[in-house]
Structures are given as structure tokens and as C-alpha cells.
C-alpha positions as CSV (number, residue, x, y, z in Angstrom):
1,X,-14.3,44.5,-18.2
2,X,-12.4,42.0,-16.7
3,X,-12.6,39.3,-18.5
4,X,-11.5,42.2,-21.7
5,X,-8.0,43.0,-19.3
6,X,-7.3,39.5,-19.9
7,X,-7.7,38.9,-23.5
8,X,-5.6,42.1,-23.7
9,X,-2.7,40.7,-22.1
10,X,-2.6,37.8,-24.0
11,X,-2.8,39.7,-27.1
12,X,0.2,41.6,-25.8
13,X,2.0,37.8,-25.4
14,X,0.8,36.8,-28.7
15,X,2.6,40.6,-30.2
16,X,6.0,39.5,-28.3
17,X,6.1,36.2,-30.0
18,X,5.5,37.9,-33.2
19,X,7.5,40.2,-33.4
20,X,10.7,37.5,-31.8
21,X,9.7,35.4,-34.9
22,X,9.8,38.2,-37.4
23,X,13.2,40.0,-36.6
24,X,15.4,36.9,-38.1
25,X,13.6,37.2,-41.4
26,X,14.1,41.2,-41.8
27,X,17.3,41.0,-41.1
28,X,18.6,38.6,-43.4
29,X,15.9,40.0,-46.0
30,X,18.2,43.5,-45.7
31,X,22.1,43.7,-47.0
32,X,24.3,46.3,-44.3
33,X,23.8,47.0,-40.9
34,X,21.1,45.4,-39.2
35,X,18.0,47.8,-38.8
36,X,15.2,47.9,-36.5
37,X,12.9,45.0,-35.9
38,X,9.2,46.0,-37.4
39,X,7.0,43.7,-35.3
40,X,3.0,43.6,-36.2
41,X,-0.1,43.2,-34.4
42,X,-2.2,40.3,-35.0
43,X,-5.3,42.7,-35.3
44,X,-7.7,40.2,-36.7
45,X,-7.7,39.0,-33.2
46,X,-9.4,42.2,-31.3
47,X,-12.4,43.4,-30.6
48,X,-13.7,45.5,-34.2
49,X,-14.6,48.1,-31.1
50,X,-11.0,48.4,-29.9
51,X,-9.1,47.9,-33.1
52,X,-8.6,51.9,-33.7
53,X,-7.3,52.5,-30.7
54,X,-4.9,49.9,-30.5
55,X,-3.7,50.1,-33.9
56,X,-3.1,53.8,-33.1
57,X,-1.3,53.3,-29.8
58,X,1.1,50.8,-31.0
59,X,2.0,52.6,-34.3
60,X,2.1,56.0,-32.6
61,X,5.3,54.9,-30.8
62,X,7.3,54.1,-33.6
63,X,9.2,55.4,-36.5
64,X,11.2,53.9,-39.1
65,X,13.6,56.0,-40.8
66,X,17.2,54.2,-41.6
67,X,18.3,52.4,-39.1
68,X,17.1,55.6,-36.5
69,X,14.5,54.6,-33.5
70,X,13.8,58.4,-32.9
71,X,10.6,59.4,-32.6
72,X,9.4,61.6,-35.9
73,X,9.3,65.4,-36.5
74,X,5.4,65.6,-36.3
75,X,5.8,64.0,-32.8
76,X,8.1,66.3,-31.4
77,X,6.0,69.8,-32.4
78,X,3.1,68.0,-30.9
79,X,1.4,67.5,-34.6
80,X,0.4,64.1,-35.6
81,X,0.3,63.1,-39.3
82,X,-1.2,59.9,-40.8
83,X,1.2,57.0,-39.7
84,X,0.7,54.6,-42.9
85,X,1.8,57.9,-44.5
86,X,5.5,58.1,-43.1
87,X,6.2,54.5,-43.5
88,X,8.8,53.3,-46.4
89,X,6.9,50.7,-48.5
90,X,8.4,47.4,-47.2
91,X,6.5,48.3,-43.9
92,X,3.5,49.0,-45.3
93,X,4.0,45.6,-47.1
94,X,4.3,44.0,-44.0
95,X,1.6,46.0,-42.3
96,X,-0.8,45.0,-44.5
97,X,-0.3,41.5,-43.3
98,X,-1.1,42.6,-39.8
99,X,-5.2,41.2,-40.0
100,X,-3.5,37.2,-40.4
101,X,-2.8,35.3,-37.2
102,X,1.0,34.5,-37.9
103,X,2.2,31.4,-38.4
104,X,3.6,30.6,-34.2
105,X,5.9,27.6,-32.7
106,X,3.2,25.7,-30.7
107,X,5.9,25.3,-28.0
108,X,6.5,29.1,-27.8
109,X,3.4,30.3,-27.9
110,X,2.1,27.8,-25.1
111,X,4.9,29.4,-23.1
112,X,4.1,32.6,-23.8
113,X,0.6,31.9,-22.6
114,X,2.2,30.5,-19.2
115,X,4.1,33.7,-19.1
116,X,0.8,35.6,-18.3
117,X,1.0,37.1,-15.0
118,X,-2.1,36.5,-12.8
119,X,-5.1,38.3,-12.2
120,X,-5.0,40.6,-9.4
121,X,-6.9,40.0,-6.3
122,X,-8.2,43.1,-6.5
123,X,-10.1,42.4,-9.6
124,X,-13.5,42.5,-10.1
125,X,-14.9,38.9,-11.5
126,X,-18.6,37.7,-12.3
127,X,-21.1,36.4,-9.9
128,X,-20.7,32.9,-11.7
129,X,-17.0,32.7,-11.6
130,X,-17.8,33.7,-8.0
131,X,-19.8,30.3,-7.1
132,X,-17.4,28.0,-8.9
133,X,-14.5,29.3,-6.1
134,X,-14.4,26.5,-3.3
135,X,-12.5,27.3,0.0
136,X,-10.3,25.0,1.5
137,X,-10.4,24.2,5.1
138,X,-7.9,26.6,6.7
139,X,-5.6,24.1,8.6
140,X,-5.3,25.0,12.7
141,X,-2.4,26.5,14.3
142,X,-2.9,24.6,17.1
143,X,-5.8,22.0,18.7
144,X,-5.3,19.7,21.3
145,X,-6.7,16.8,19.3
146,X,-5.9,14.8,16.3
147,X,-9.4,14.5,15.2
148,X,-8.7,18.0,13.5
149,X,-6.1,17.0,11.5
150,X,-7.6,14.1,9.7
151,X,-9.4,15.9,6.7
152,X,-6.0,17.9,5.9
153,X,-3.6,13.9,6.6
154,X,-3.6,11.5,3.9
155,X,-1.5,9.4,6.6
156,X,-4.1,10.2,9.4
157,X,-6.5,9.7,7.4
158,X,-5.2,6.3,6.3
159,X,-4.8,5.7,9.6
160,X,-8.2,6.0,10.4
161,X,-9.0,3.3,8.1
162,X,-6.5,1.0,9.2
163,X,-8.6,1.1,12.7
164,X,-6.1,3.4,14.7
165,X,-7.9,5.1,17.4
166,X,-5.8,8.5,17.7
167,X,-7.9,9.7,20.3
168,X,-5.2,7.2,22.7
169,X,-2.7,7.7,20.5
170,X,-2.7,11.5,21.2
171,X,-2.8,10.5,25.1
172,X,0.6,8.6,24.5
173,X,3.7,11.2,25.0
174,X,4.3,13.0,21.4
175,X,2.5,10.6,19.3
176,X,0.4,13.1,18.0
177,X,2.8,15.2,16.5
178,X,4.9,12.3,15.2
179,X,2.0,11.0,13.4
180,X,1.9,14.0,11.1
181,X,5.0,14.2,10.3
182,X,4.9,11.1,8.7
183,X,4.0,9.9,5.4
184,X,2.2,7.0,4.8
185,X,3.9,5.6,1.3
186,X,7.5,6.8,2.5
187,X,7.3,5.7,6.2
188,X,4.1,4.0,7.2
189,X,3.6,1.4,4.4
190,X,7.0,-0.5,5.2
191,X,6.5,-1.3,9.4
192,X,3.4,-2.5,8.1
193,X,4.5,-4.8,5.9
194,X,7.4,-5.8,8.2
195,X,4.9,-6.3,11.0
196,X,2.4,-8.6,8.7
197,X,5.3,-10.4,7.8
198,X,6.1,-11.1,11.5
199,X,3.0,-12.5,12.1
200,X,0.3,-9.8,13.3
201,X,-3.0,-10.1,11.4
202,X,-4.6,-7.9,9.6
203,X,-7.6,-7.2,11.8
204,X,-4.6,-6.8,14.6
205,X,-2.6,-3.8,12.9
206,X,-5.0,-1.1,14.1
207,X,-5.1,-1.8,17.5
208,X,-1.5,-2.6,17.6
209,X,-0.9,1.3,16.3
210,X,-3.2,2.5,18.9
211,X,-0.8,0.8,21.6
212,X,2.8,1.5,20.2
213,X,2.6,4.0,17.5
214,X,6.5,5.0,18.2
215,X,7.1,1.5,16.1
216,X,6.7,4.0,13.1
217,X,9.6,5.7,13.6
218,X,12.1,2.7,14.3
219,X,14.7,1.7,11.6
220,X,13.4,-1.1,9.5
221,X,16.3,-2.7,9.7
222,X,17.2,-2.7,13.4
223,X,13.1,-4.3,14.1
224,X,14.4,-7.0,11.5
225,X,17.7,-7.5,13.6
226,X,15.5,-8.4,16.9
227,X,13.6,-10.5,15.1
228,X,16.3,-12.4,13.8
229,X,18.0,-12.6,17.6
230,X,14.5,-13.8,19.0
231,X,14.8,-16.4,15.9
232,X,18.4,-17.1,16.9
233,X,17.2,-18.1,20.7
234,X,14.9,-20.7,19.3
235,X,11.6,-19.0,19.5
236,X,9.4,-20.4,16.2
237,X,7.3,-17.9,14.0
238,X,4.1,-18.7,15.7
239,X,5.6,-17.7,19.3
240,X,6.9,-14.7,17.8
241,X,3.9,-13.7,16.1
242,X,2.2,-14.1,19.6
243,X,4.7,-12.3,21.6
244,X,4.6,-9.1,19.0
245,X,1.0,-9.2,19.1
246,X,0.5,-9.6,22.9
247,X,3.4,-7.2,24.0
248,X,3.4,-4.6,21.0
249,X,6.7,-2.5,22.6
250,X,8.5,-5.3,22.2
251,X,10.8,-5.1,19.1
252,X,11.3,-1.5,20.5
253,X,13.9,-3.0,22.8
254,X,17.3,-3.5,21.5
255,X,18.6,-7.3,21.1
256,X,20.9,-6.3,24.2
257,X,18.2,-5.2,26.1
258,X,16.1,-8.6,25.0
259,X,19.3,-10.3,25.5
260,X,19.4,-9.1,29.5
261,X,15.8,-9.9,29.9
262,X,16.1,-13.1,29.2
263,X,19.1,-13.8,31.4
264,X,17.5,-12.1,34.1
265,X,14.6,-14.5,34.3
266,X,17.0,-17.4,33.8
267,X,19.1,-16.5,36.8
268,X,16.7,-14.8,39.2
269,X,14.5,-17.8,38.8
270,X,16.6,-20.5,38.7
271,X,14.8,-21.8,35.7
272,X,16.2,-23.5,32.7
273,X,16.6,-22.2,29.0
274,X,13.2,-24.1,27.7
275,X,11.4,-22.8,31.0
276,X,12.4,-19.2,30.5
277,X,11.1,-19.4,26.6
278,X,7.7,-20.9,28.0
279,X,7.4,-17.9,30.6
280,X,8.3,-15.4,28.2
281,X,6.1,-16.6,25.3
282,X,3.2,-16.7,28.0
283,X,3.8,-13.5,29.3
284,X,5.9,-11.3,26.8
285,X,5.3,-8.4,28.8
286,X,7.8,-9.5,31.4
287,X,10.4,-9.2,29.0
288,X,8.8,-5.1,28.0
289,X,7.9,-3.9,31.9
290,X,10.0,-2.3,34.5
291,X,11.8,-5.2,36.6
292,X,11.3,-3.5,40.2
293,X,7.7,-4.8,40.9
294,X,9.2,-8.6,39.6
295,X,12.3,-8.2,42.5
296,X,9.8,-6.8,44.5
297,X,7.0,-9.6,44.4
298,X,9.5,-12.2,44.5
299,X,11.0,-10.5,47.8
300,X,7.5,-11.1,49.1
301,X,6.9,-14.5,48.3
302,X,9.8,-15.8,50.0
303,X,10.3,-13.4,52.7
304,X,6.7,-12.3,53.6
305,X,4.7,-15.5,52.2
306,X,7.3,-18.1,53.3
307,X,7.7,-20.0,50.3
308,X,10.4,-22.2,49.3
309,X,12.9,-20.9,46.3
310,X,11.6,-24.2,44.5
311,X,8.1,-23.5,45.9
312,X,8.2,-20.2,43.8
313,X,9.7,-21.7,40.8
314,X,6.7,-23.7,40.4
315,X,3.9,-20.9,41.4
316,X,5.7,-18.2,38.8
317,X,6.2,-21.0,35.7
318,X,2.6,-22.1,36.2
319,X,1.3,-18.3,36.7
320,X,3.5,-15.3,35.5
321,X,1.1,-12.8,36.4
322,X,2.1,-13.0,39.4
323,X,5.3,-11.5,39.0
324,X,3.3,-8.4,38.3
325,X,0.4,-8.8,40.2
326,X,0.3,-6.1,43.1
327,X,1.8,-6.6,46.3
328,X,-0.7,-5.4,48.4
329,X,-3.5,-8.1,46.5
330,X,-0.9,-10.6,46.7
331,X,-0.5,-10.4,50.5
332,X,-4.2,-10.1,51.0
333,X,-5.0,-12.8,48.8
334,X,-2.1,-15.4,50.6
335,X,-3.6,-13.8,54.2
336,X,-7.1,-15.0,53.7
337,X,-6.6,-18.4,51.8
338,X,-3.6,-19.8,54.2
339,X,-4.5,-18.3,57.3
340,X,-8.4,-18.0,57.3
341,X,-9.1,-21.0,54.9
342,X,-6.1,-23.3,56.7
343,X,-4.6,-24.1,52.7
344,X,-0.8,-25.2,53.5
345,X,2.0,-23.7,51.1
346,X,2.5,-27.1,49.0
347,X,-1.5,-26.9,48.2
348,X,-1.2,-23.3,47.4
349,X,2.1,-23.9,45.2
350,X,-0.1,-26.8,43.5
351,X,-2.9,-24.6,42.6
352,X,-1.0,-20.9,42.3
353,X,-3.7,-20.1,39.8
354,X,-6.0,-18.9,43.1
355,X,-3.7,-16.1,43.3
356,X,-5.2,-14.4,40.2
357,X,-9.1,-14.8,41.2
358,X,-10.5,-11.9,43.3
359,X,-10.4,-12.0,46.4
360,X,-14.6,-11.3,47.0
361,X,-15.1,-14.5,44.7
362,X,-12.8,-16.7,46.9
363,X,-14.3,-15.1,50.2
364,X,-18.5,-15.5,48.8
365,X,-17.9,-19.3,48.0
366,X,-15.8,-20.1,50.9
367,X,-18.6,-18.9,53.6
368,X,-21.3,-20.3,51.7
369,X,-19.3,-23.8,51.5
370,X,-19.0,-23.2,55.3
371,X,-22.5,-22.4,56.0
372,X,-23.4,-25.7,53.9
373,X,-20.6,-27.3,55.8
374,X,-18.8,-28.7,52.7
375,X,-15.8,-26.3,52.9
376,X,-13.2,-29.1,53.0
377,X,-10.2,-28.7,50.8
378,X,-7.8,-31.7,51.7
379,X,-7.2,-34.1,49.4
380,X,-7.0,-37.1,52.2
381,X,-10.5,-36.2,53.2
382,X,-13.9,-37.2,51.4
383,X,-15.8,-34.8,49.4
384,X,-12.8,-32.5,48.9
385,X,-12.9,-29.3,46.9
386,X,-9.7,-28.6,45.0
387,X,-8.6,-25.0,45.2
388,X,-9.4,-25.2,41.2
389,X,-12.9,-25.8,41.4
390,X,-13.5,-23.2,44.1
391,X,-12.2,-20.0,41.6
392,X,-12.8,-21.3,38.3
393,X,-16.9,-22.7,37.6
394,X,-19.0,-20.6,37.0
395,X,-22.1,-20.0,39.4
396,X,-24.6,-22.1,38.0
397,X,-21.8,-25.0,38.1
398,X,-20.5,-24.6,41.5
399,X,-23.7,-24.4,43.0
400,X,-24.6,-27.7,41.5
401,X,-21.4,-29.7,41.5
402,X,-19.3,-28.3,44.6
403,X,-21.7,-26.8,46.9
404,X,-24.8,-29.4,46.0
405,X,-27.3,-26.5,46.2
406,X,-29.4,-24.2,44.0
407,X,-28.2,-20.8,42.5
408,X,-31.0,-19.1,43.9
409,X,-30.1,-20.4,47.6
410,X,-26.6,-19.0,47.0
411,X,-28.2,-15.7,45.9
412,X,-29.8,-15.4,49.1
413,X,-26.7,-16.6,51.4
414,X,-25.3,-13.2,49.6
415,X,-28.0,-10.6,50.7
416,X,-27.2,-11.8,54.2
417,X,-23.8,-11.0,54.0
């Protein structure tokens, strides 16, 4: 029953278009005032079962007499008479036409076709049109993870693919929601062109999302403005590429705020302009981190720790980290090496790399050196450790080399501890 509703209203489309393209002919086929349009209906195209009653229902609502759209004599008594009877003979002429398909502009009729309102929801449709309906996914109001997102985001999903790990993007402060309001052709695929022309690798671009997804929503031009400054302050394509890579919120700083950085380390340290490159390019986070813990540990290396201004010079060019390394390790670390191990500053700015090791490590090989009595660390003294050797051979190798013993003797020495 449906599926008849349908073909009715198409059929009624099909008598609109009909009767639009016959009009022009009757009228010019007539000589005085224009009369009424006689449409037709293209009966060869329903159902035999239904062709009496259509037939009947559109022909029972008009009457042509002269020019007059009233409806007939019989009509208003409430008698009907045969309707071929009361029409003039050009009508009937035309009527007997009605049984072709007429002769339709493809271009009107298609439109007509797209003028058929939908079906309602309310209709009743077969079992098999039933199956074929597939339910999208209703999208979520809200969730509290991106994961839900993905099969509804091309961008998240390309994203995805890329090797972005949303689950710490959407720890990071509104990355989330920037992330899907994004579009990967219109906003995505340019940064990562730009940052493949900079340098990063491809295996690199994920993981470089995961860390600074806000790089999605810079201007592309203002990131190629601080590459160009970085350019302009002598630092080669290679170094760039390295810096981008290791410190990924980098080209979010502005080339004033690059520009202040840089002058910063110059001054505070004392160091020239092809030092403070070397630092930087070693350690680009310096130029991306907040400066208080830098004052702060240099504070402590020359008020607390005693060093020289050109003793510290020397420990920070050959080991930035510890500009950033914690104050509290610092201290700790300096305590046990200068006042428990007897190591003198000038050793200690020699080999500043000791300040990065852990302090366990340092404090397991020292005693066992003792124990073995070969702890000796001066330089004018035979069979002397360098401060070098102590953090940075393996097990298997110190044992050996430095402490002359066997890896499972040390393993022992431990247990006592």
C-alpha cells in the first residue's frame, strides 16, 4: 500500500508537467480570449485496477463550457451525467490522447521527480526495505575522552594514523576540543608540511603532535617568521631540525621572546655568541622552560656550592642539564662527592658530567672502591680513577677495569649494604 502512495504522487508530478506543457499549445490553437487550460492524465501509466477511479475523480472536477470554470448543472442538483458526454469535441479529441505518455522535457520532468515530497515517518514500509536501513552511530553530547570521537573525525581519525596518541593529548589543557574543530585538508595538512620542511621526520610527526598539538592552531606564516630569525642568528638547517624536534614548543614562542632567550643566556652566563648557539642547540629546552629554576640553580652554584663565575661557565657549557636539574639533587649530589669523597671544585668543574649520574650509583661504587681500597681520585697519585670512569662504565666494565674485581664480588659487597 505504500509503495502504491508513492507511485500515486509521482503520477500526480507527471499530470503537473503535463498539463504546464499543454496550456501554450491550446492557447495559441484558439483565436479570442484565452480559455481554460484542459490538462490530461497519462492513464496508460496506472494500475488497470485504479484507472476508473482516477479517471472519474479527476474529470469529475471539471467543466468546460466557454471560457467558464464553473462546475456543471448536474453537479449542483447532486445528479451526475456521463462526463465524455458534456465535453465539446476538441476535448474529447484530446482526451482520447490521454492512454500515451506525452512527450516531457527530460530536464523538467527530472525536477518534477525531485519535487516529490518525502515519505512520511509514519509510513508503513516492507520488512526488506526494513533490513537495508543502517543506523549511524549517534555522536555523544559529551565524554571525557577522545577515543569516542574517532569513528565520527576524519581529522582524528587521520590523526590516529599519523601516530598521535590523543589519550595525552586530551590530558594537555583544551587540546581535545581544539582537535575537533579542526580539519585536516584546511588546517592540519599545511603545519605538517611546514614542519617536514623544517626538518622533523616522518616517523617524528606523531609523537611531536602528542607533545605540542597547540602548533595546529598557529599562523603558518608567523612559525615561518621564527624560523627565518633562528636562520638569521646563524643556526644551520640540521640544528634547527634538532632543536624543533627535541623541544617541540619551540616555534610557539614569538622571535621576541626567542630573541630575549637568547640574550639572557648570553649575559647571565657570560658566554659568547658561538657558546650560547652550542648551549641552546644542546639543550633547546632552555630556550622553551620557565627561567626561575635557571636563576635559581645558578644562585646555588655560586652561593651555596662555592664555585667560581668562570668555574660555572665551564660546568653549564659542558652540561646544561644542570641549569634545570633540581636544587635539592644538586646540593645532595655536590655534598657527598666534595665533602664525603674529598673531590676539590677544579676536579668537579673538569668532570661536571658527575652531577647528572644518580646519586646511589656514585655512593655503591665509591664504598666498594673503598672497601677494595682503590678509591683514589687524584690525578698526581698512581692508579687514579677519573670522576668519568666512576659514573659512566657499565658494571661488568668497572668491576674489571677500575675496581680489578669480579661482578659477582661487587653483587655481594651490595647485599651487605
Amino acid at each position: 500500500m505504500a509503495l502504491w502512495a508513492r507511485q500515486v504522487s509521482r503520477w500526480c508530478c507527471l499530470l503537473k508537467t503535463a498539463r504546464a506543457a499543454e496550456c501554450p499549445g491550446r492557447l495559441r490553437g484558439r483565436s479570442g480570449p484565452a480559455r481554460a487550460c484542459l490538462g490530461f492524465t497519462p492513464l496508460a501509466l496506472l494500475p488497470s485496477r485504479n484507472l476508473g477511479i482516477l479517471r472519474w475523480r479527476l474529470q469529475a472536477g471539471r467543466h468546460v463550457s466557454g471560457g467558464s470554470c464553473s462546475p456543471p448543472d448536474s453537479a449542483k442538483d447532486g445528479s451526475f451525467s456521463s462526463p465524455e458526454s458534456n465535453l465539446p469535441s476538441p476535448v474529447k479529441q484530446e482526451q482520447a490522447k490521454a492512454a500515451m505518455l506525452p512527450d516531457l522535457n527530460d530536464k523538467i520532468l527530472y525536477e518534477d521527480w525531485d519535487d516529490i515530497p518525502p515519505s512520511s515517518a509514519l509510513e508503513e514500509i516492507s520488512e526488506e526495505e526494513a533490513m537495508q536501513i543502517i543506523a549511524e552511530p549517534l555522536l555523544p553530547l559529551q565524554s571525557s575522552t577522545l577515543r569516542d570521537y574517532v569513528d565520527h573525525s576524519e581529522t582524528l581519525a587521520k590523526l590516529v594514523h599519523l601516530g598521535v596518541d590523543l589519550s595525552q593529548v586530551e590530558k594537555r589543557q583544551k587540546a581535545g576540543q581544539l582537535l575537533l574543530t579542526l580539519d585536516f585538508e584546511k588546517d592540519i595538512r599545511k603545519i605538517l608540511l611546514f614542519l617536514k620542511d623544517v626538518g622533523v621526520e616522518d616517523n617524528q610527526l606523531g609523537p611531536f603532535l602528542t607533545k605540542n598539538p597547540y602548533i595546529l592552531a598557529e599562523d603558518l606564516e608567523a612559525l615561518e617568521t621564527r624560523v627565518a630569525y633562528l636562520k638569521s642568528k646563524k643556526f644551520g638547517k640540521a640544528e634547527i631540525a634538532q632543536m624543533v624536534s627535541r623541544a617541540p614548543y619551540l616555534l610557539l614562542f614569538s622571535v621576541e621572546r626567542l630573541d630575549n632567550r637568547l640574550g639572557f643566556f648570553k649575559n647571565e652566563l657570560g658566554l659568547s655568541v658561538k657558546k650560547t648557539k652550542d648551549l641552546v642547540i644542546r639543550l633547546p629546552r632552555l630556550l622553551t622552560g620557565k627561567l626561575e629554576p635557571v636563576k635559581e640553580n645558578l644562585q646555588v652554584c655560586q652561593i651555596e656550592l662555592g664555585f667560581q663565575r668562570n668555574e660555572i661557565q665551564q660546568i653549564v657549557f659542558k652540561t646544561p642539564k644542570i641549569l634545570t636539574a633540581s636544587k635539592k639533587r644538586l646540593k645532595q649530589t655536590f655534598d657527598y662527592l666534595h665533602n664525603i669523597m674529598g673531590i676539590p671544585h677544579h676536579m668537579l668543574t673538569r668532570f661536571p658530567q658527575v652531577f647528572n649520574s644518580k646519586l646511589l650509583r656514585i655512593k655503591e661504587r665509591h664504598m666498594f672502591l673503598t672497601f677494595l681500597g682503590r678509591a683514589q681520585y687524584d690525578p698526581a697519585q698512581p692508579s687514579y680513577i677519573s670522576l668519568d670512569q666512576l659514573v659512566s662504565l657499565p658494571d661488568e666494565v668497572f668491576c674489571t677495569e677500575i675496581a680489578k674485581a669480579s661482578i659477582q664480588d661487587f653483587e655481594k659487597f651490595l647485599k651487605t649494604l
